[in-house]
N, C-alpha and C positions, 0 to 999 in steps of 0.2 A: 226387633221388628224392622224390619224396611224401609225406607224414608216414602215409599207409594204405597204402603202397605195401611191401610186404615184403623182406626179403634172404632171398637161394639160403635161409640156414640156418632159417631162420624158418618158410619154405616147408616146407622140410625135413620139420623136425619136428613141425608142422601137417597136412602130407601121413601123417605115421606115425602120428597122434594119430585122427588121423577113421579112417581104417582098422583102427586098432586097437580105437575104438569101436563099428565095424560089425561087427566078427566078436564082439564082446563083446554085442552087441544080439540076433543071431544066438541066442545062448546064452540072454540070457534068453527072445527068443519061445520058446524049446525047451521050457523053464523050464514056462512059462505054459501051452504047448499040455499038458505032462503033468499039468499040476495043472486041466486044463480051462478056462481065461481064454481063448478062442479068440477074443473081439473084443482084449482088451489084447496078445494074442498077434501079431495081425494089424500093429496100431496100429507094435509095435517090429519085425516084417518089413517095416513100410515105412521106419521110421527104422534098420534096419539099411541098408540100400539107397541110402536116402538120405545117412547118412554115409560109406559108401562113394562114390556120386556126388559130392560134395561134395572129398571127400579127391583125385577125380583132377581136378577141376576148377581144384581151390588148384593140386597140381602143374603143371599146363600155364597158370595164371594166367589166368584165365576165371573172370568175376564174376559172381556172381549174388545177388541178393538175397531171392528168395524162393523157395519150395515149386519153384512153377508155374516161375519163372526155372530152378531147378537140372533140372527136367523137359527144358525146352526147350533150355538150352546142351548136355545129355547129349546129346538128338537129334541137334543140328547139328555139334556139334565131334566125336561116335563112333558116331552111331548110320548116320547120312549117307554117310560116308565109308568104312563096315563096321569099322570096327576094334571095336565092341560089334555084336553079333550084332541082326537085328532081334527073334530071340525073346525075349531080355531086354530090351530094349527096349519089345515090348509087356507083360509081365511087370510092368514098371515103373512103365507108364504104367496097368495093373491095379492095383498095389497102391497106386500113390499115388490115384483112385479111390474104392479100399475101403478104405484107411484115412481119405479124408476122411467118407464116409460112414459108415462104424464110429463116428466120436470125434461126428459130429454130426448123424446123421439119429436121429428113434427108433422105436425097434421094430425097430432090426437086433440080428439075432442070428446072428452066425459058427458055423456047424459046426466040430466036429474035422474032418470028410472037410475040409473046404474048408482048412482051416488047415494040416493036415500033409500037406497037394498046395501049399500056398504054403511051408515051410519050404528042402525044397528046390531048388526055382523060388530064391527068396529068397540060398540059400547058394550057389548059380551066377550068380547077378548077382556076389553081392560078388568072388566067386571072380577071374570075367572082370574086372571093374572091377580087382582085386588083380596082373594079372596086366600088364596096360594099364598100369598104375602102374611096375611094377619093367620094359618097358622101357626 
């Protein structure tokens, strides 16, 4: 084995770590859309998302190195094959998107409408990704 190469348990609980951080990420956008932060609100719907992607990607041992990489392995190893729906899919490929523009274009400014129409967009990805996982 490879000294970056993981054991089943490692995996394991790296797969229950990132999941557990997504639906925790979840909470604070929630957090933030009711205190009105609706760009930082956005920013942690895409990194909810994201560590859900991430969390099933460790599981089935599929690398990725970046952003754009977790995007793309998400397509080809669930989104291709249907086992993640294509609507979360584009969903995904929206917030990752608007949260690059959110954290680095200026003069965007997030709506609440826009942001609590992405909450639960956002908590159906993880949901499905969560769901994919415990297969």
């Amino acid at each position: 084995m490879k000294k970056h190469e993981l054991d089943q348990k490692s995996i394991d609980a790296l797969t229950v770590y990132r999941l557990e951080r997504a639906k925790a990420t979840l909470l604070e956008a929630q957090t933030l859309i009711e205190n009105n932060f609706f760009n930082a609100a956005v920013n942690r719907l895409y990194y909810a998302c994201y560590y859900a992607a991430i969390a099933l990607l460790v599981k089935h041992r599929i690398s990725a190195h970046t952003h754009s990489g977790v995007k793309q392995m998400l397509g080809l190893h669930f989104v291709v094959n249907g086992k993640l729906s294509s609507e979360n899919a584009r969903f995904y490929n929206q917030i990752f998107n608007d949260r690059i523009t959110g954290d680095y274009d200026d003069f965007i400014i997030y709506e609440k409408e826009m942001a609590e129409e992405m909450l639960p967009k956002a908590t159906s990805l993880v949901t499905a990704i969560s769901q994919l996982i415990d297969q």
